[in-house]
TIVO-2410 file (N, C-alpha, C; in nm, 3 decimals):
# residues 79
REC num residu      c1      c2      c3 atome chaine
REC   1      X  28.950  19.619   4.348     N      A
REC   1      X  28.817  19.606   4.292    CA      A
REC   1      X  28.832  19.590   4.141     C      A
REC   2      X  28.771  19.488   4.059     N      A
REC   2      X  28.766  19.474   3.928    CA      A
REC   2      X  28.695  19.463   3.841     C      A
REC   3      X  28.639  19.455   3.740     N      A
REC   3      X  28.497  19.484   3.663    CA      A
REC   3      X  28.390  19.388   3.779     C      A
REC   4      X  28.425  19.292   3.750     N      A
REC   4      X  28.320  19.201   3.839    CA      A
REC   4      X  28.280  19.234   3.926     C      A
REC   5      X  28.353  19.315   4.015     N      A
REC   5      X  28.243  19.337   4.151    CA      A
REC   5      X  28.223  19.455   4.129     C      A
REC   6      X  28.307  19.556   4.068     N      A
REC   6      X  28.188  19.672   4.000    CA      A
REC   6      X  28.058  19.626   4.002     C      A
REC   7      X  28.017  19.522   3.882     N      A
REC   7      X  27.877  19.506   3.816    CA      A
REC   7      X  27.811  19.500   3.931     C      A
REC   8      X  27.904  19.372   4.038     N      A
REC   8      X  27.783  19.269   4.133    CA      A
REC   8      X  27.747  19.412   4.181     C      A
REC   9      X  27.809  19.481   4.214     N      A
REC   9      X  27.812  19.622   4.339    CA      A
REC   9      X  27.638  19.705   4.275     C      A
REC  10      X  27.656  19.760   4.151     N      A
REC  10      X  27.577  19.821   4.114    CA      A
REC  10      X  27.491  19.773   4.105     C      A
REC  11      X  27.446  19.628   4.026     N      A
REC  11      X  27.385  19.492   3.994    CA      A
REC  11      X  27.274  19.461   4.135     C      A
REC  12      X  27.313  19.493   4.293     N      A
REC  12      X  27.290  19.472   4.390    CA      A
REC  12      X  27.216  19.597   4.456     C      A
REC  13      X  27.269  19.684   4.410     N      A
REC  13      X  27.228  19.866   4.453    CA      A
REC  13      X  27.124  19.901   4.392     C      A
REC  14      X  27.141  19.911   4.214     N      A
REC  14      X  27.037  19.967   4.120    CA      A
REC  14      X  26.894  19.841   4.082     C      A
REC  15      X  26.769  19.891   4.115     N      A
REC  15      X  26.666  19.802   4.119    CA      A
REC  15      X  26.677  19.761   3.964     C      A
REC  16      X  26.695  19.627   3.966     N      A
REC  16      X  26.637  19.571   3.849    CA      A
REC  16      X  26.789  19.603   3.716     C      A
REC  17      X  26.914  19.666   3.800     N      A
REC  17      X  26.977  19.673   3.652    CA      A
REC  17      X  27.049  19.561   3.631     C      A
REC  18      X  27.100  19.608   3.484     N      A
REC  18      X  27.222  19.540   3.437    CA      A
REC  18      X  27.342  19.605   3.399     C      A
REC  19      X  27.429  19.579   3.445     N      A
REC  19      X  27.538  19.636   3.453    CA      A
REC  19      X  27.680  19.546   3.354     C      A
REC  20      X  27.739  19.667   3.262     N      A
REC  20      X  27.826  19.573   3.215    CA      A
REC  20      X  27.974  19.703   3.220     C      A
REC  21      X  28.060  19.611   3.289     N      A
REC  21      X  28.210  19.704   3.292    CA      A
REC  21      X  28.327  19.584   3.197     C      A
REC  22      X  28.405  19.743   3.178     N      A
REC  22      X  28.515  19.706   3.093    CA      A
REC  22      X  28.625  19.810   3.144     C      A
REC  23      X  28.744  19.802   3.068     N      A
REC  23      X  28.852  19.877   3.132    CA      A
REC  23      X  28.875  19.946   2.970     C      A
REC  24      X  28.813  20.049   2.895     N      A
REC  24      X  28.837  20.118   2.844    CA      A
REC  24      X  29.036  20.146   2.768     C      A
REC  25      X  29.077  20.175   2.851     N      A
REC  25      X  29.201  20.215   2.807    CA      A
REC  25      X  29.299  20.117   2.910     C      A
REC  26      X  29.444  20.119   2.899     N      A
REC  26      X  29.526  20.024   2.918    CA      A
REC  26      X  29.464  19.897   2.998     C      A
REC  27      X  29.477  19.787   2.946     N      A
REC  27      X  29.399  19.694   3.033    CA      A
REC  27      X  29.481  19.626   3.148     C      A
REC  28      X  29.580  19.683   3.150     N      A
REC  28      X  29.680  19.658   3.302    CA      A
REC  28      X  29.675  19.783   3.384     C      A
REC  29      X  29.572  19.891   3.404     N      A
REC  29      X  29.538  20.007   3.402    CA      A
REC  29      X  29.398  19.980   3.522     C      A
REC  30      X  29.423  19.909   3.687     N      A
REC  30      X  29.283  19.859   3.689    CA      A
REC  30      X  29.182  19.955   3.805     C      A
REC  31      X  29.237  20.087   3.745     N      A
REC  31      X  29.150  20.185   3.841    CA      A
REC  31      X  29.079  20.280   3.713     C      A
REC  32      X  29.023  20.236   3.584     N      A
REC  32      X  28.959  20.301   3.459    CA      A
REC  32      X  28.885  20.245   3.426     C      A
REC  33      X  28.760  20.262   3.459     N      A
REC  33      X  28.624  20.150   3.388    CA      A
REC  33      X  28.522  20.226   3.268     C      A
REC  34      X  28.446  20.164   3.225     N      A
REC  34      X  28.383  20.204   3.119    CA      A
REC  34      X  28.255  20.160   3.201     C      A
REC  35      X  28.120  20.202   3.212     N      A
REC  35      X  28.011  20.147   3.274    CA      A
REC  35      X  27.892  20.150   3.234     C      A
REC  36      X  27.829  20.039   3.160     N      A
REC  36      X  27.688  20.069   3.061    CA      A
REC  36      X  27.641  20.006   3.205     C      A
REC  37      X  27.463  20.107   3.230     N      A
REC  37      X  27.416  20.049   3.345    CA      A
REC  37      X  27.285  20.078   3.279     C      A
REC  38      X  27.185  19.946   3.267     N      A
REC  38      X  27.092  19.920   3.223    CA      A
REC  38      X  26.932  19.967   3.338     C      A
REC  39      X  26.842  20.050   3.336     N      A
REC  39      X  26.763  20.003   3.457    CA      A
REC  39      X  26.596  20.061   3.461     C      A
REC  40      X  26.536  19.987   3.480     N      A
REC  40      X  26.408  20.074   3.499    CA      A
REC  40      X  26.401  20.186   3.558     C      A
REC  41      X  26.497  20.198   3.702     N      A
REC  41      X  26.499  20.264   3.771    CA      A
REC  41      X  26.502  20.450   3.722     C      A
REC  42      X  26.558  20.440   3.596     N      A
REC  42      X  26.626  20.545   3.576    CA      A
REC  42      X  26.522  20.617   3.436     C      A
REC  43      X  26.425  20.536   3.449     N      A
REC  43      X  26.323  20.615   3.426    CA      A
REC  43      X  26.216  20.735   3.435     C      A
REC  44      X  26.257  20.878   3.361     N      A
REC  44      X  26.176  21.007   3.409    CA      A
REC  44      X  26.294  21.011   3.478     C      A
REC  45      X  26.415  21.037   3.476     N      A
REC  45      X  26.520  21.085   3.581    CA      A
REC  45      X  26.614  21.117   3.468     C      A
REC  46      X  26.679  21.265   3.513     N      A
REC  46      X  26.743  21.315   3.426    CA      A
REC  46      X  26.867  21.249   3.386     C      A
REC  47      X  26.957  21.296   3.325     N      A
REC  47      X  27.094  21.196   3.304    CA      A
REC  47      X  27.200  21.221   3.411     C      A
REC  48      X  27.189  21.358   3.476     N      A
REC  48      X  27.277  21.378   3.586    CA      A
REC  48      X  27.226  21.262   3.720     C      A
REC  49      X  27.103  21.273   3.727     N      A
REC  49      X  27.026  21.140   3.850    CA      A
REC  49      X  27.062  21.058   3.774     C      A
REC  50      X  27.013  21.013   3.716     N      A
REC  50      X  27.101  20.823   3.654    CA      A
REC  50      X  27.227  20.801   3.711     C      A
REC  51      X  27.330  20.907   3.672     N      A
REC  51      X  27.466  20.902   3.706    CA      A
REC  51      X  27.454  20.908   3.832     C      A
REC  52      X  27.402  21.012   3.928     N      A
REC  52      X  27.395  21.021   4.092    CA      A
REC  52      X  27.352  20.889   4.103     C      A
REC  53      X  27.260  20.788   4.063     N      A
REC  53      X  27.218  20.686   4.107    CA      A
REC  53      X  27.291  20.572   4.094     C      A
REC  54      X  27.394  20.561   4.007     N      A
REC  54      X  27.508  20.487   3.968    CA      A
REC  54      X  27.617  20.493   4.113     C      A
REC  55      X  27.628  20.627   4.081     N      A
REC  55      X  27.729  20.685   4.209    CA      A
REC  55      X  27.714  20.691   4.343     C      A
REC  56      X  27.600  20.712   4.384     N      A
REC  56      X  27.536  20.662   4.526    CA      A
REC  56      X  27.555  20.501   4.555     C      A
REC  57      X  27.525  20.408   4.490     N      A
REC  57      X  27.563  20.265   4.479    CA      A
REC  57      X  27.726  20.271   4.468     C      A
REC  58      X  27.828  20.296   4.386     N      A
REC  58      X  27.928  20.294   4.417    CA      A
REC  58      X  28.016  20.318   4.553     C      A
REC  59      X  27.930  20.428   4.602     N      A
REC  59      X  27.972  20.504   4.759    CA      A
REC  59      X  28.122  20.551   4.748     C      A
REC  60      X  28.188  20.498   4.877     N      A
REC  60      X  28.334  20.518   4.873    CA      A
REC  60      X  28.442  20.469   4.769     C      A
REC  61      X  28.361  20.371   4.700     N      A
REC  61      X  28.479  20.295   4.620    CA      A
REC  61      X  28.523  20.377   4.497     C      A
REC  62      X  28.462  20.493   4.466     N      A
REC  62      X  28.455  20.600   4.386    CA      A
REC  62      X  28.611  20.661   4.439     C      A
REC  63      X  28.625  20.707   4.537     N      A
REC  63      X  28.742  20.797   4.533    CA      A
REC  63      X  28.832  20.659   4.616     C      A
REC  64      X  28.790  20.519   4.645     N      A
REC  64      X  28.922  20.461   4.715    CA      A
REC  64      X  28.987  20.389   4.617     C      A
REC  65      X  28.888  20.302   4.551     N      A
REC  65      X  28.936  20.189   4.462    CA      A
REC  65      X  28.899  20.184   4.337     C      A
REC  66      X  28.844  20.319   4.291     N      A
REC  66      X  28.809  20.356   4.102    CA      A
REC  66      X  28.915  20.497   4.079     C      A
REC  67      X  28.980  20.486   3.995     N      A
REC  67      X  29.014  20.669   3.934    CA      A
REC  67      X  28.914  20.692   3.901     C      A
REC  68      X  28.854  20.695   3.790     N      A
REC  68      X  28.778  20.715   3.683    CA      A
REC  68      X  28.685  20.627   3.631     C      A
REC  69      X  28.528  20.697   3.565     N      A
REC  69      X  28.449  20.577   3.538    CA      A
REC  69      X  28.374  20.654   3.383     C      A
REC  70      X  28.350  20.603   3.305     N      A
REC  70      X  28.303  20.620   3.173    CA      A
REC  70      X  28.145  20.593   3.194     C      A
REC  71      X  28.079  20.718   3.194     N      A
REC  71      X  27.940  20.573   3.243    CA      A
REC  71      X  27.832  20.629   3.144     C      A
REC  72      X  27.715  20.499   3.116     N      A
REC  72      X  27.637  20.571   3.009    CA      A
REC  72      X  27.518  20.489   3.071     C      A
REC  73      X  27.435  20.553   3.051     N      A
REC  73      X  27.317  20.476   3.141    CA      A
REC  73      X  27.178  20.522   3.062     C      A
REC  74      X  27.128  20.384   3.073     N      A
REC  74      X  26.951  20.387   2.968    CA      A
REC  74      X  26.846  20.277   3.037     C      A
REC  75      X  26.704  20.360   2.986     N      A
REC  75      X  26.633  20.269   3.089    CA      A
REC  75      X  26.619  20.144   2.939     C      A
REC  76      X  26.538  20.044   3.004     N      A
REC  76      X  26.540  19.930   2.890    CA      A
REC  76      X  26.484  19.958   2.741     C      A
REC  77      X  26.339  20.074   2.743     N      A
REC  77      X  26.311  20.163   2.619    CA      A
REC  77      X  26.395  20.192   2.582     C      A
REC  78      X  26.529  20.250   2.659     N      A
REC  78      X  26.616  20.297   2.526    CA      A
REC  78      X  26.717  20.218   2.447     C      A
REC  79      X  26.723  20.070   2.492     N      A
REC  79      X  26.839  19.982   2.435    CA      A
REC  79      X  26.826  19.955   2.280     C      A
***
């Protein structure tokens, strides 16, 4: 799995976001993402739900095909 289908993944899950991944640290390193996730959705929802809502869309690929994910998440008011 690699940034790209990260995004499509979340991009497809989260209503209305935008999703942008990067690989943070070693870039031959391809289980470490960085994850700005853009969304209405995540409006009136605390920052731990944003993240649950990130992570629910990810599902299994969280513990099969990610180590680790950097994630920062805002509804479009906050960009």
């Amino acid at each position: 799995m690699d940034a790209d289908d990260i995004e499509a993944l979340i991009e497809e899950e989260v209503p209305d976001a935008e999703a942008t991944v990067t690989t943070p640290r070693d870039p031959d390193d391809d289980k470490h993402f960085a994850v700005d996730v853009v969304s209405p959705a995540f409006a009136g929802e605390t920052l731990v739900d944003q993240h649950q809502i990130v992570h629910d869309a990810l599902g299994e690929h969280l513990t099969r095909d990610i180590h680790a994910i950097e994630l920062r998440t805002k509804t479009p008011d906050e960009v």
